[in-house]
C-alpha positions in Angstrom: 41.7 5.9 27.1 39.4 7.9 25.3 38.2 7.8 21.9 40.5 9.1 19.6 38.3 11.0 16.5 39.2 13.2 13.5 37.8 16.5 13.1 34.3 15.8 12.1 34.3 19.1 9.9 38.2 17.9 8.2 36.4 14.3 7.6 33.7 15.7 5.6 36.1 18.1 3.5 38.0 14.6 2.8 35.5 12.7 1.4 34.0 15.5 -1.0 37.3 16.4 -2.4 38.4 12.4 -2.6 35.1 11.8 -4.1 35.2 14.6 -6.5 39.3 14.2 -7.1 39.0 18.3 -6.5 39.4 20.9 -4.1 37.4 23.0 -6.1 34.4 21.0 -6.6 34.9 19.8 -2.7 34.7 23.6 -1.8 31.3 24.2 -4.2 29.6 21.4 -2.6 30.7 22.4 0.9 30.4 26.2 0.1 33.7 27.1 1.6 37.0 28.3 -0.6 39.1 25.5 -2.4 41.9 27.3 0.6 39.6 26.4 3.2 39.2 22.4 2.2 43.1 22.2 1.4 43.4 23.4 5.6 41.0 21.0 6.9 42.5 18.1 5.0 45.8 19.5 6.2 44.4 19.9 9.8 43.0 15.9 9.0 46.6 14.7 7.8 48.5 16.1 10.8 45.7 14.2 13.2 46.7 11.3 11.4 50.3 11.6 11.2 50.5 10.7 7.2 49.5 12.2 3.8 46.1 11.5 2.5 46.7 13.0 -1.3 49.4 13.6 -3.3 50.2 17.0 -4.4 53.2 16.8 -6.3 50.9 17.1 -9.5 48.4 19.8 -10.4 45.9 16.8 -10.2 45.0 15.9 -6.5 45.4 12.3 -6.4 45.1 10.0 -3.2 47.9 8.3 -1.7 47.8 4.5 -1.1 46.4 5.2 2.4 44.2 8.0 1.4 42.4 5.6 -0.9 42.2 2.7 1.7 40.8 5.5 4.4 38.2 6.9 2.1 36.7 3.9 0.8 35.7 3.4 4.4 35.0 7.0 4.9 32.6 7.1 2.2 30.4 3.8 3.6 29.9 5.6 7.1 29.1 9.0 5.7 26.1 6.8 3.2 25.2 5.3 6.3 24.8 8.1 8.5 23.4 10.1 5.8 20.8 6.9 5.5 20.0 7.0 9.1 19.6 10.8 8.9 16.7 10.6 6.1 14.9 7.6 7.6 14.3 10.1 10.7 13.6 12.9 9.0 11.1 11.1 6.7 9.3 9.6 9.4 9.1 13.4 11.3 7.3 14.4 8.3 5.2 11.3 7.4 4.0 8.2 9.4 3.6 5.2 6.6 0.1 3.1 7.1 1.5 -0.3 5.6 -2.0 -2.3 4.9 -3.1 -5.7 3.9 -6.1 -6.0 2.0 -8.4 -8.2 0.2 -7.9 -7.1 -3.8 -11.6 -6.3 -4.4 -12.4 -4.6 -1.1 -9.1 -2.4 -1.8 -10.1 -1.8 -5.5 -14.1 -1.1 -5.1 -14.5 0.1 -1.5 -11.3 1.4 -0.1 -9.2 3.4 -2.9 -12.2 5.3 -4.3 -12.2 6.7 -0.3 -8.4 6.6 0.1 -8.2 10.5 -1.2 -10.7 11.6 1.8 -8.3 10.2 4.1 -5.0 11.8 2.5 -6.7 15.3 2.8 -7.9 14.8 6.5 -4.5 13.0 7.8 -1.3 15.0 5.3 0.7 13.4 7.5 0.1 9.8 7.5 0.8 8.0 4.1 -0.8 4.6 3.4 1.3 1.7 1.3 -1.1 -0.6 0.3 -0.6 -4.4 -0.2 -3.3 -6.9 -0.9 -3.7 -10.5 -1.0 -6.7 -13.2 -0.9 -5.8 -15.8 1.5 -4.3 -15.6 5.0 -2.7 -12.4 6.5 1.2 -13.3 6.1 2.6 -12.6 9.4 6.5 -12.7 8.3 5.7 -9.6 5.9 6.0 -6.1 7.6 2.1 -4.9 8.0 0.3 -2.4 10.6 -3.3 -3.4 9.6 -4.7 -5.7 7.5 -8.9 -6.2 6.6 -10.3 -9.8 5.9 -13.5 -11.2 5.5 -12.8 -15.0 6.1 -12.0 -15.7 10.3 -9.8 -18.6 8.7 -7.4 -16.0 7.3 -7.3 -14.3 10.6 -3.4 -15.3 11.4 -4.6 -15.5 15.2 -5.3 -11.6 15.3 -8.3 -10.4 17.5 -11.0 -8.9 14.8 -12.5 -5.7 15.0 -15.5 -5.8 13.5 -16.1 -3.3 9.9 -19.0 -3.3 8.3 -21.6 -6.3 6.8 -21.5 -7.3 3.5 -24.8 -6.7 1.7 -25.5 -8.9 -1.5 -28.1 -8.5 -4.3 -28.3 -9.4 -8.2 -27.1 -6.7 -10.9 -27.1 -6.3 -14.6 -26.9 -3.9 -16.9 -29.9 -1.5 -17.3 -30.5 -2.4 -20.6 -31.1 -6.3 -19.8 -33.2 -5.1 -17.0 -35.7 -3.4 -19.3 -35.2 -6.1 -21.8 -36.4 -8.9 -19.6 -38.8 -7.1 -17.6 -37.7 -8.4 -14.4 -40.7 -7.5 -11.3 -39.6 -10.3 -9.6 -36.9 -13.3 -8.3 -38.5 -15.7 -9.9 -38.1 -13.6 -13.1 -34.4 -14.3 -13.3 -34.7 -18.0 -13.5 -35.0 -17.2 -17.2 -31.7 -15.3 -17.5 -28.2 -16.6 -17.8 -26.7 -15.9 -14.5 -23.1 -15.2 -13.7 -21.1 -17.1 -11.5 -17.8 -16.4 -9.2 -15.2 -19.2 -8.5 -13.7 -17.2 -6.4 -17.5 -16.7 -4.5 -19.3 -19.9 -4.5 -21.1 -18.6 -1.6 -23.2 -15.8 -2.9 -26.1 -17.1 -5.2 -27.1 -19.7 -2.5 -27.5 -17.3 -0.4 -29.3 -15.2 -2.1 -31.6 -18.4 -3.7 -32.2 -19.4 -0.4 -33.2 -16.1 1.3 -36.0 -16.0 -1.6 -37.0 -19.7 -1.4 -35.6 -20.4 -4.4 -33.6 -23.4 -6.1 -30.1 -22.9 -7.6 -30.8 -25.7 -10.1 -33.4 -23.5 -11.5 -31.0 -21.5 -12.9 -29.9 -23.1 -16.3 -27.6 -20.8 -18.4 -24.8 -19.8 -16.4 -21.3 -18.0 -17.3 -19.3 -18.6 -14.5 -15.7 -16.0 -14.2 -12.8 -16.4 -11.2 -13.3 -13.4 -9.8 -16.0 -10.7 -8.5 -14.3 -7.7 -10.9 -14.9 -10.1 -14.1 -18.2 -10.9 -12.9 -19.2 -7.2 -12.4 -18.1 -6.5 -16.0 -19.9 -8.7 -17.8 -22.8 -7.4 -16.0 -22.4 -4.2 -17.4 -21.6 -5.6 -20.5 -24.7 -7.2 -20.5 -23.9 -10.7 -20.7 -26.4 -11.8 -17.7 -27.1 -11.4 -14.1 -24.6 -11.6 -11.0 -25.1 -11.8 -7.3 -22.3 -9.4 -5.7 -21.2 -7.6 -2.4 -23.1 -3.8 -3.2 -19.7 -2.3 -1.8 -18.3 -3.3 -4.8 -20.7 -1.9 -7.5 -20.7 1.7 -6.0 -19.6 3.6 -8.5 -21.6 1.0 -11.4 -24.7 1.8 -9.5 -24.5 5.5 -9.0 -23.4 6.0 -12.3 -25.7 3.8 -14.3 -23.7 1.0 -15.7 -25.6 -1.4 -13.0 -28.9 -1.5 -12.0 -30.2 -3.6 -9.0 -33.5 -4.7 -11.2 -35.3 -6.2 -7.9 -35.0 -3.0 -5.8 -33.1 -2.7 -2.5 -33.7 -5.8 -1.3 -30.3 -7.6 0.0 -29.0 -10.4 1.8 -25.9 -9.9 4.0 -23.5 -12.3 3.0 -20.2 -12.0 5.2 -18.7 -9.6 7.5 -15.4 -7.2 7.6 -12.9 -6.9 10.0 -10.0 -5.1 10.5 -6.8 -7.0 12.5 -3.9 -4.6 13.9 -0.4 -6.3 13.7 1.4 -7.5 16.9 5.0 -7.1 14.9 7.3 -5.7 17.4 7.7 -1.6 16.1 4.5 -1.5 14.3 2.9 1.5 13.2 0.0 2.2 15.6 -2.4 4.9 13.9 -5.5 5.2 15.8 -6.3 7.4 13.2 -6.4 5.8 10.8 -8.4 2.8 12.1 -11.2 5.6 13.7 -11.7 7.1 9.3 -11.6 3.3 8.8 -14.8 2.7 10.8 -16.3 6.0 10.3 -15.7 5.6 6.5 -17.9 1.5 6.7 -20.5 3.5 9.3 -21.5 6.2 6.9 
């Protein structure tokens, strides 16, 4: 036996004039005649065998089974109407949905996010970010890490070095007349919690001692740390692809020139989430964008 459906165009006449409780406002949103919703319920009734409002009154009212049919009705039509948008928004834009380290998001990646939007309209990137490991039971397409431990099994794709170098504020700079490394063993250097790793390195690629260091103001994080270098409160060891913008604009200075050490590598990790988005795209601007 074949399915047995109402009149798709009498169902959707139903449920504006039941949700309205008016013909008249049924017909303005439908932009038909109040006549020609009053036929297609009529046409809808005589499918069903049974009244669906009560017109005894000048108000339209619904009758018992009226009310019991458009409460269900009314849950389909938001679901198909649902359906309907989340199709037609991803026609008109593909959603990126990224995991990224905080810093690397805040210093290297949004100040370059608006280069992207203008070369690729159509994809749209929602941005997420967290320190540790990638969490694999949260919806992502891509995610960038520097740590391998925090790798969640994903095959790396190599993204660009970190370089690190000391920074302060030019004032300090001119202040303590600093030619050389040694030079900053007489400033109050500031140290990361969060990157324990990057004033050994840097000590040891100059043949110097950490314990040489005596005043230090140690922060949690690389962003507090780059502030109070420009603030002026001492010298910090950070990744340069954080301190762009600092550098460029002259709140930072690198007082010992352009020497660096590289201090850790980035990698970008593609999702193996069944449906993921794949933009190739996006992962090409990605390593363009740490190339240039």
């Amino acid at each position: 036996m074949p399915p047995r459906l109402p009149p798709l165009n009498a169902l959707r006449a139903f449920v504006a004039a039941a949700r309205h409780s008016s013909f008249r406002l049924a017909a303005e949103e439908l932009s038909v005649t109040p006549g020609a919703v009053s036929r297609q319920i009529r046409t809808l009734e005589d499918f069903l065998g049974t009244p669906l409002f009560d017109r005894s009154q000048r108000q339209v009212r619904l009758t018992e089974v009226g009310a019991r049919y458009f409460t269900r009705m009314a849950d389909l039509f938001s679901e198909i109407q649902q359906a309907t948008e989340t199709i037609l928004d991803a026609s008109l834009r593909q959603t990126i949905r990224l995991d990224c380290i905080p810093t690397f998001a805040m210093h290297w990646l949004l100040p370059r996010l608006p280069r992207f939007q203008q070369a690729f309209p159509d994809l749209e990137v929602s941005l997420s970010t967290a320190p540790g490991p990638i969490d694999t039971t949260q919806r992502f397409d891509y995610a960038i890490r520097r740590d391998p431990a925090h790798f969640a099994g994903l095959k790396p794709l190599p993204l660009m070095a970190e370089h690190c170098a000391p920074v302060c504020s030019p004032a300090l700079a001119e202040m303590a007349s600093i030619r050389t490394p040694a030079d900053l063993t007489g400033q109050t250097i500031i140290t990361i919690r969060a990157r324990t790793d990057l004033w050994p390195a840097w000590c040891t690629a100059q043949g110097l001692e950490l314990q040489a260091f005596r005043s230090r103001m140690e922060v949690d994080h690389t962003y507090f740390a780059i502030q109070a270098a420009e603030d002026g409160l001492g010298v910090a060891v950070v990744p340069l692809l954080f301190v762009e913008r600092s550098l460029s604009t002259g709140r930072l200075t690198t007082p010992l020139g352009a020497g660096t050490v590289v201090s850790g590598h980035y990698y970008l990790l593609e999702s193996r989430q069944r449906g993921h988005t794949e933009a190739p795209q996006f992962r090409d601007w990605l390593i363009a964008q740490a190339g240039a």
